[in-house]
C-alpha positions in Angstrom: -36.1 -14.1 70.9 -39.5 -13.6 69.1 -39.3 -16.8 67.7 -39.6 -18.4 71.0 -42.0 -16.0 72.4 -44.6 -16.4 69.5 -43.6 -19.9 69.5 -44.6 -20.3 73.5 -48.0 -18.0 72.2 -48.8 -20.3 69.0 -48.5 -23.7 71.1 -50.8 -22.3 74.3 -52.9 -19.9 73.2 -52.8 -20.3 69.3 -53.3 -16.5 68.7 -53.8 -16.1 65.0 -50.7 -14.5 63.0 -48.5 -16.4 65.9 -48.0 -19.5 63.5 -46.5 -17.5 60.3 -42.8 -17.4 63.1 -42.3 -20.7 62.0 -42.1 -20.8 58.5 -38.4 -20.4 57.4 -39.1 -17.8 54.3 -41.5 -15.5 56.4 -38.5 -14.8 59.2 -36.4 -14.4 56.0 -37.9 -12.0 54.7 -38.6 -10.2 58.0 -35.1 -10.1 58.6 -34.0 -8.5 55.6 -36.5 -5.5 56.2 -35.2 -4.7 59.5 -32.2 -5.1 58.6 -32.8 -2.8 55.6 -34.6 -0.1 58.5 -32.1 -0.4 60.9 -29.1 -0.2 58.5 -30.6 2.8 56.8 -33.0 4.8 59.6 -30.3 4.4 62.5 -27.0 4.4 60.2 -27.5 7.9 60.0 -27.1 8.3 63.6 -24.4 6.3 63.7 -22.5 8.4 60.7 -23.4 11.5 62.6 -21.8 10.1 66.1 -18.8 9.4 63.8 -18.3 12.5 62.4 -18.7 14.2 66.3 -16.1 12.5 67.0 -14.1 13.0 64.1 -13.5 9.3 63.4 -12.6 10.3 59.7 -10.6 8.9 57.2 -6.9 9.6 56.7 -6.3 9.6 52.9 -2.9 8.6 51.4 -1.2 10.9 48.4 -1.8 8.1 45.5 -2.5 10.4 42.5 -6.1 9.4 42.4 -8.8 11.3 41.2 -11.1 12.9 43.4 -9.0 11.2 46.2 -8.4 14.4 48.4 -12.2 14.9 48.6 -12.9 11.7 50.6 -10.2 12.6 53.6 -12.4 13.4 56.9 -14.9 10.9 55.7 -16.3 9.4 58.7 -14.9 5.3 58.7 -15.5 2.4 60.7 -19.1 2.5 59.4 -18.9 -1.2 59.5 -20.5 -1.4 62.7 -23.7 -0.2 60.9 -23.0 -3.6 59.3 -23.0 -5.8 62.5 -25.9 -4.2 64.6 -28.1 -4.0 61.7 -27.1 -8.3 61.0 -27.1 -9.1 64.7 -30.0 -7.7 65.6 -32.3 -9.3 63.2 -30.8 -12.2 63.8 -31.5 -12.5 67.7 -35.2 -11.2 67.6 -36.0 -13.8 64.8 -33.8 -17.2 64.4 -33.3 -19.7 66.7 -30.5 -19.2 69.0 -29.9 -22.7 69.8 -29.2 -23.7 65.9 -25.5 -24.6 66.1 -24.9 -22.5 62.4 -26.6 -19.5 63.6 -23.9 -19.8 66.1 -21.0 -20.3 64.4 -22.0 -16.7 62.2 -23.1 -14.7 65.4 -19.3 -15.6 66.9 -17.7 -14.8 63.6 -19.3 -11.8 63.6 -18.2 -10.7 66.7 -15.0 -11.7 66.7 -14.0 -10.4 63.5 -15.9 -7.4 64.1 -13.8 -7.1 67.1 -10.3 -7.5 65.3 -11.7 -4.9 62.7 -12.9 -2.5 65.3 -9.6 -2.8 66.9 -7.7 -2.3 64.1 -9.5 1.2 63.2 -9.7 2.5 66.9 -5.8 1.8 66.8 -5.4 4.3 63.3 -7.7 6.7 64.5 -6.9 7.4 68.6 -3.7 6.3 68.9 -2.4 8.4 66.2 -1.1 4.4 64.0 -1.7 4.8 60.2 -0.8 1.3 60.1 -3.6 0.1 62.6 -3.4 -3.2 64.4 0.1 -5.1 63.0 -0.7 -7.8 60.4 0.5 -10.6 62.7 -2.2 -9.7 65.0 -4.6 -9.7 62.5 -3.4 -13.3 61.4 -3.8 -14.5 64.9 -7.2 -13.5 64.9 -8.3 -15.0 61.6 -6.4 -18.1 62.8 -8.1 -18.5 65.9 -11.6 -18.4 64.3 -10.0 -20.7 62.0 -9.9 -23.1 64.8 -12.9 -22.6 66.8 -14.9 -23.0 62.8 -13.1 -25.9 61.9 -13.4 -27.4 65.1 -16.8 -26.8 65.1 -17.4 -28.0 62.0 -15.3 -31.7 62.7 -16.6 -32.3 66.1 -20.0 -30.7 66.9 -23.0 -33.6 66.8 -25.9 -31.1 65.0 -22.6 -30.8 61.7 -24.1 -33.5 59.4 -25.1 -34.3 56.6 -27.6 -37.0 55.0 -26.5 -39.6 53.1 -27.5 -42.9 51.5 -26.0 -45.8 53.6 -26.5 -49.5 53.0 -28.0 -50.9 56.0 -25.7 -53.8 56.1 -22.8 -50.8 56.4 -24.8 -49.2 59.3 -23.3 -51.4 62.7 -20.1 -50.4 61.5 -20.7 -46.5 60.3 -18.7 -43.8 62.2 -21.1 -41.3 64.2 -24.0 -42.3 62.4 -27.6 -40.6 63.9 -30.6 -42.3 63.9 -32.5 -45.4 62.1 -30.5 -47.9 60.5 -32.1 -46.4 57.3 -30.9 -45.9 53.9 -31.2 -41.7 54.4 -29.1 -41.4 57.7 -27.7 -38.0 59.1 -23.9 -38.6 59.6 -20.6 -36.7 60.4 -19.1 -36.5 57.2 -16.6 -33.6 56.1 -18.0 -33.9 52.4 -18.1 -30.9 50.1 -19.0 -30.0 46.9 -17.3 -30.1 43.1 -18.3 -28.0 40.8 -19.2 -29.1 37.0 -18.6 -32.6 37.7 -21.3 -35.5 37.9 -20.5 -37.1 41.5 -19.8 -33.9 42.7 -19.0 -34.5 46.8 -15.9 -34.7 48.0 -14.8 -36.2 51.5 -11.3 -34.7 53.1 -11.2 -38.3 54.6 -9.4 -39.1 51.1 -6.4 -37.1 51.5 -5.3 -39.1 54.4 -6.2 -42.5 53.2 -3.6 -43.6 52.2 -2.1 -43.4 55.5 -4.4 -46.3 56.1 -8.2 -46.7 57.7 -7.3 -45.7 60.9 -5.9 -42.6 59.7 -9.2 -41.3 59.0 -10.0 -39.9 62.8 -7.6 -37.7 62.6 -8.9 -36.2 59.1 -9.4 -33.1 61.5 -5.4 -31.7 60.8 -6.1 -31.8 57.4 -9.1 -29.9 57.4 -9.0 -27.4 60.2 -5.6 -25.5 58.4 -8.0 -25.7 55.0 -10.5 -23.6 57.0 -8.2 -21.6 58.5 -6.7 -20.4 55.0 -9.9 -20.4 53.5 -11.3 -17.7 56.1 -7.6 -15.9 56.4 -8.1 -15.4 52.1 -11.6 -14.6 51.6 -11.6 -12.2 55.2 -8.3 -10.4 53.4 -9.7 -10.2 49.7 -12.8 -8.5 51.1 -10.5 -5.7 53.0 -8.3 -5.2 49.7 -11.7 -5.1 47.5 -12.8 -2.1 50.3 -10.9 0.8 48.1 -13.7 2.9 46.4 -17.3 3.5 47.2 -19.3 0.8 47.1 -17.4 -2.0 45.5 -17.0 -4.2 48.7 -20.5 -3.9 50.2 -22.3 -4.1 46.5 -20.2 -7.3 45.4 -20.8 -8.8 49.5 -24.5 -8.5 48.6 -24.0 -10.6 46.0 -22.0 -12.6 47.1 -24.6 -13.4 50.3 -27.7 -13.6 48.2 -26.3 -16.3 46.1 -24.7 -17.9 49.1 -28.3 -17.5 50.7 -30.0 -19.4 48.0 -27.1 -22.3 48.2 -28.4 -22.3 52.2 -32.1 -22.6 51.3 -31.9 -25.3 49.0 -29.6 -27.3 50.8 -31.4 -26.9 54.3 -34.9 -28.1 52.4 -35.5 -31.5 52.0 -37.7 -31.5 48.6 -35.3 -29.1 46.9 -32.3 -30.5 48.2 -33.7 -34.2 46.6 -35.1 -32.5 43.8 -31.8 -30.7 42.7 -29.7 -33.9 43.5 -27.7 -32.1 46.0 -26.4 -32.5 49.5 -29.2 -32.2 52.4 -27.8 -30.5 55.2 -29.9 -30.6 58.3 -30.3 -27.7 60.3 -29.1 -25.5 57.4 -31.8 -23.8 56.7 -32.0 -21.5 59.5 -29.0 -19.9 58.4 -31.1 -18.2 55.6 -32.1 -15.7 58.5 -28.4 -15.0 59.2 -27.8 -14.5 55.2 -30.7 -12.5 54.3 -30.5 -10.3 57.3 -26.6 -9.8 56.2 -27.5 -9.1 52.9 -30.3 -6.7 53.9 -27.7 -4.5 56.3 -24.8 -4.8 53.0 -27.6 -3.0 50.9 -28.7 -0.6 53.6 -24.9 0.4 54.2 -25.0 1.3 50.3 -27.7 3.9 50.6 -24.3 5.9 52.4 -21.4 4.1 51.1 -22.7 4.8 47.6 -20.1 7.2 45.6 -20.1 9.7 46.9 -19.7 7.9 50.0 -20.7 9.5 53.3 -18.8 6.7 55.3 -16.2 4.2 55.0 -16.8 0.7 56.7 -13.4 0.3 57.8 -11.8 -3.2 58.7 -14.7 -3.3 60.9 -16.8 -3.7 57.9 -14.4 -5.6 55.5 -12.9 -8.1 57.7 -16.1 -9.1 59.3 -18.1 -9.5 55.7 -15.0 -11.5 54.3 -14.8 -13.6 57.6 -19.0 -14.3 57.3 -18.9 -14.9 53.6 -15.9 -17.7 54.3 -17.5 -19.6 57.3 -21.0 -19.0 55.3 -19.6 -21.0 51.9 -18.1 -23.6 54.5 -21.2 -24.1 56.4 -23.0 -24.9 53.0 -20.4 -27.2 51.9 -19.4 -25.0 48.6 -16.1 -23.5 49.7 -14.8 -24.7 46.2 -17.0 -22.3 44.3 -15.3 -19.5 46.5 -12.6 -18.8 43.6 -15.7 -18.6 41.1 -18.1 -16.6 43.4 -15.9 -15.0 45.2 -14.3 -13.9 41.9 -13.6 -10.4 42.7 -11.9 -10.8 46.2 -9.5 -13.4 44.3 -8.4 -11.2 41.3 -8.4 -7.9 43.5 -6.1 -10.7 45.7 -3.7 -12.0 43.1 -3.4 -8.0 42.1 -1.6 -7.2 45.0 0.1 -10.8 45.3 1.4 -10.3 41.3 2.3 -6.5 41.4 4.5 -7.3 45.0 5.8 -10.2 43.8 6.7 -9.0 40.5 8.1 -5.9 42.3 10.7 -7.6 43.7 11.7 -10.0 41.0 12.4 -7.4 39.1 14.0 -5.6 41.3 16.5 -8.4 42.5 17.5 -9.3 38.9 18.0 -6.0 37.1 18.1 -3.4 40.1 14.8 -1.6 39.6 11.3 -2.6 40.1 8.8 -2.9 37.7 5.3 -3.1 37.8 2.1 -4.9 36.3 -0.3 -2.8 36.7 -0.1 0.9 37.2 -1.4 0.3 40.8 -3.2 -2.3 43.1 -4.9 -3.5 44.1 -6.8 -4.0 40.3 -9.7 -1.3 40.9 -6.9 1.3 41.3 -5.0 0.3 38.5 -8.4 1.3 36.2 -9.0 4.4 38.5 -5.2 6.0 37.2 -6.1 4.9 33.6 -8.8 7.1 33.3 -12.1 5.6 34.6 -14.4 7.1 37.3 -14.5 4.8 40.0 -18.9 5.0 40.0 -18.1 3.1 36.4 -15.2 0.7 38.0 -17.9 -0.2 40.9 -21.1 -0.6 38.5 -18.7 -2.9 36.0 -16.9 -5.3 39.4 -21.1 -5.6 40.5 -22.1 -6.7 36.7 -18.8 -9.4 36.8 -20.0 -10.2 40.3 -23.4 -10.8 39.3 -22.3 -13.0 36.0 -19.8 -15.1 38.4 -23.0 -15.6 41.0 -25.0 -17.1 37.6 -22.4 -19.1 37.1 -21.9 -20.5 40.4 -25.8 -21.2 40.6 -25.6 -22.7 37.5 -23.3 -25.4 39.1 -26.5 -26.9 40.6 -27.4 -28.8 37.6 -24.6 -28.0 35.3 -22.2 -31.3 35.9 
C-alpha cells in the first residue's frame, strides 16, 4: 500500500525521500525491521492473550527431560508468524506482482489449516487435532492452485536465449523476436552440473511433440508432493525450542538471496543463472518472513515462552516449498532443506522399521531410541539448547553449500 502511495507522491509531486520506495533492497530491508518490531513489540501481546485464554500446550509422557515444565506453555504462537509477514508485506511490495500472490495465499491458507488444526486440540477437547486426511487435502489443494499458477499464469516466465529463426514457431513466447525473450517454460535448476536447467517437458517427450501441452499432469502432482513434504518436515522439525523457527530463518535467508539474484538482471547474467522476471519482488515476502522467524525466537528461544503450533510449522514449511518453486531450485530442497528431510526419513525409518520387525519376528524394534531425530539425542543425554545450536550450525553449512551451487558445476 505505501509503495503505491509514495509511488503516486514521487511521480506528481516528487517529494524528496518518496523515490528511495522504489528500489528493491531499501523495501527489503524495511520489511525485515518491521517485521522484526512487530514480531517482537506486539508478540508479547499476543502470548499474553494466549495465556488469558489458556491456549497452552498439552504435553505427552515421553520420558524427556525437562518435558513436564513446558505443559501450559501458551501454543499457536504461529500467528505472531503470519501478522508480522503479512503485514510488511501489504504496506511495502506490490500487490499486483503475481509471486507476491502466490506467498500471501499460501500464507493464509496454510495458516488457516494450521490454525484449525490447534483450535481443534485446544477447544474441542481433540489431542489429535484436525485428522491427517484433512490436512492432506489442504496441502493438496494449494498444491493445485501453485502448480496451476505456476503452468498457466502469463507474468510465470523465464528469459531465455532463442534463435530468431525458432521464434514464429515458439510456444507463448512474450515480446521481440529477440535472442533474450521471456517465455513459459517449466525449467528448473540442477545442482553441480554444467548445463544445469531442466525442463519437465522431457519427461513426457517421448509420448511425442504434442504431448508437451499437457506437461501440466506431470508437474502439478510434483508440486503438490513437493509442498505436502517440505510443509510436513517443518511440523515434525517443531519439537524443541527453537529448532524449526532458527533452521526456517535459514532456510529463507538463503532462499532470499536465490530470489535476488535471479530477479536482477546483471547478477542473474553475471552468475550464468536463470533470469526470472518479476522475481525480485519476492525478496520483500522473504526478508519480511525471515525478519518475523527471528523475531518469534526472541520467545520461542529455550526456554520457550510459546509454541508456534501447526499454525506456525505448516505455514513456514508450505512458504519455504512454494518459495524454492517460485525460484526454480526445488532440487536443492533435499540439500537446504536438509534438516526437515532427515528429521523426515526419522520418523519414516523408525515406523517403517517398526513394523518390519514386528511382522517377521513378533516384536518391534527400533532405530533410534525415539523420533523424530532431535528426540532420539534428547533421551541420550543432550540438552536440547545444544541439539538446537548443533541442527542451526548443520543448517547453516547445508545453506553454504547450496549457495555454493551457483558457480560450483
Amino acid at each position: 500500500m505505501l509503495y503505491y502511495l509514495f509511488e503516486f507522491l514521487d511521480k506528481n509531486y516528487n517529494l524528496p525521500g518518496t523515490g528511495l520506495y522504489q528500489y528493491l533492497t531499501f523495501r527489503a530491508s524495511l520489511a525485515v525491521i518491521l517485521s522484526l518490531f512487530i514480531a517482537i513489540f506486539y508478540g508479547k501481546r499476543i502470548i499474553d492473550y494466549l495465556k488469558r485464554q489458556q491456549i497452552g500446550e498439552t504435553v505427552r509422557e515421553l520420558g524427556l527431560e525437562g518435558q513436564n515444565e513446558k505443559a501450559g506453555t501458551p501454543t499457536m504462537g504461529g500467528i505472531i508468524i503470519i501478522i508480522a509477514t503479512l503485514i510488511p508485506v501489504l504496506l511495502l511490495a506490490r500487490l499486483d506482482n503475481i509471486y507476491v500472490i502466490m506467498l500471501i495465499v499460501t500464507t493464509v491458507w496454510m495458516g488457516a489449516i494450521g490454525f484449525l488444526d490447534d483450535y481443534i486440540k485446544k477447544f474441542k477437547d481433540d489431542k489429535d487435532g484436525l485428522p491427517g486426511k484433512f490436512k492432506v487435502v489442504g496441502q493438496v489443494g494449494l498444491g493445485l492452485i501453485i502448480g496451476a499458477t505456476m503452468y498457466f499464469h502469463p507474468d510465470v516466465t523465464v528469459r531465455k536465449n532463442v534463435e530468431p529463426d525458432l521464434l514464429s514457431n515458439s510456444f507463448a513466447v512474450e515480446g521481440m523476436a529477440s535472442e533474450k525473450v521471456d517465455v513459459k517454460a517449466l525449467n528448473t535448476t540442477i545442482p553441480f552440473v554444467k548445463k544445469n536447467e531442466f525442463n519437465y517437458e522431457v519427461l513426457v517427450s517421448w509420448l511425442g511433440e504434442d504431448a508437451k501441452k499437457y506437461t501440466w499432469v506431470v508437474f502439478i502432482p510434483i508440486v503438490i508432493f513437493i509442498i505436502t513434504a517440505v510443509s510436513n518436515g517443518a511440523n515434525l522439525t517443531d519439537g524443541i525450542d527453537g529448532l524449526a523457527a532458527g533452521s526456517s530463518a535459514i532456510i529463507g535467508a538463503t532462499l532470499a538471496l536465490f530470489a535476488w539474484v535471479s530477479g536482477n538482471i546483471i547478477f542473474s547474467d553475471y552468475l550464468n543463472i536463470m533470469y526470472i522476471p518479476n522475481m525480485g519482488e519476492m525478496v520483500i515476502f522473504i526478508m519480511a518472513f525471515v525478519g518475523a522467524l527471528i523475531g518469534f525466537l526472541w520467545y520461542n528461544a529455550y526456554p520457550a515462552q510459546v509454541f508456534m503450533g501447526d499454525t506456525g510449522s505448516l505455514t513456514i514449511g508450505g512458504i519455504i516449498a512454494v518459495i524454492a518453486i517460485a525460484v526454480r531450485k526445488e532440487l536443492l530442497i533435499p540439500l537446504l532443506c536438509g534438516i526437515f528431510l532427515i528429521e523426515n526419513l526419522s520418523v519414516v525409518m523408525q515406523v517403517g522399521w517398526f513394523k518390519y520387525t514386528r511382522k517377521k519376528h513378533g516384536e518391534g524394534r527400533r532405530i533410534f531410541r525415539m523420533s523424530p531425530l532431535h528426540h532420539h539425542y534428547q533421551i541420550k543425554g543432550l540438552h536440547e539448547s545444544k541439539i538446537v545450536t548443533r541442527f542451526w550450525i548443520v543448517g547453516i553449512i547445508l545453506a553454504v553449500l547450496t549457495i555454493v551451487t551457483l558457480k560450483i558445476r
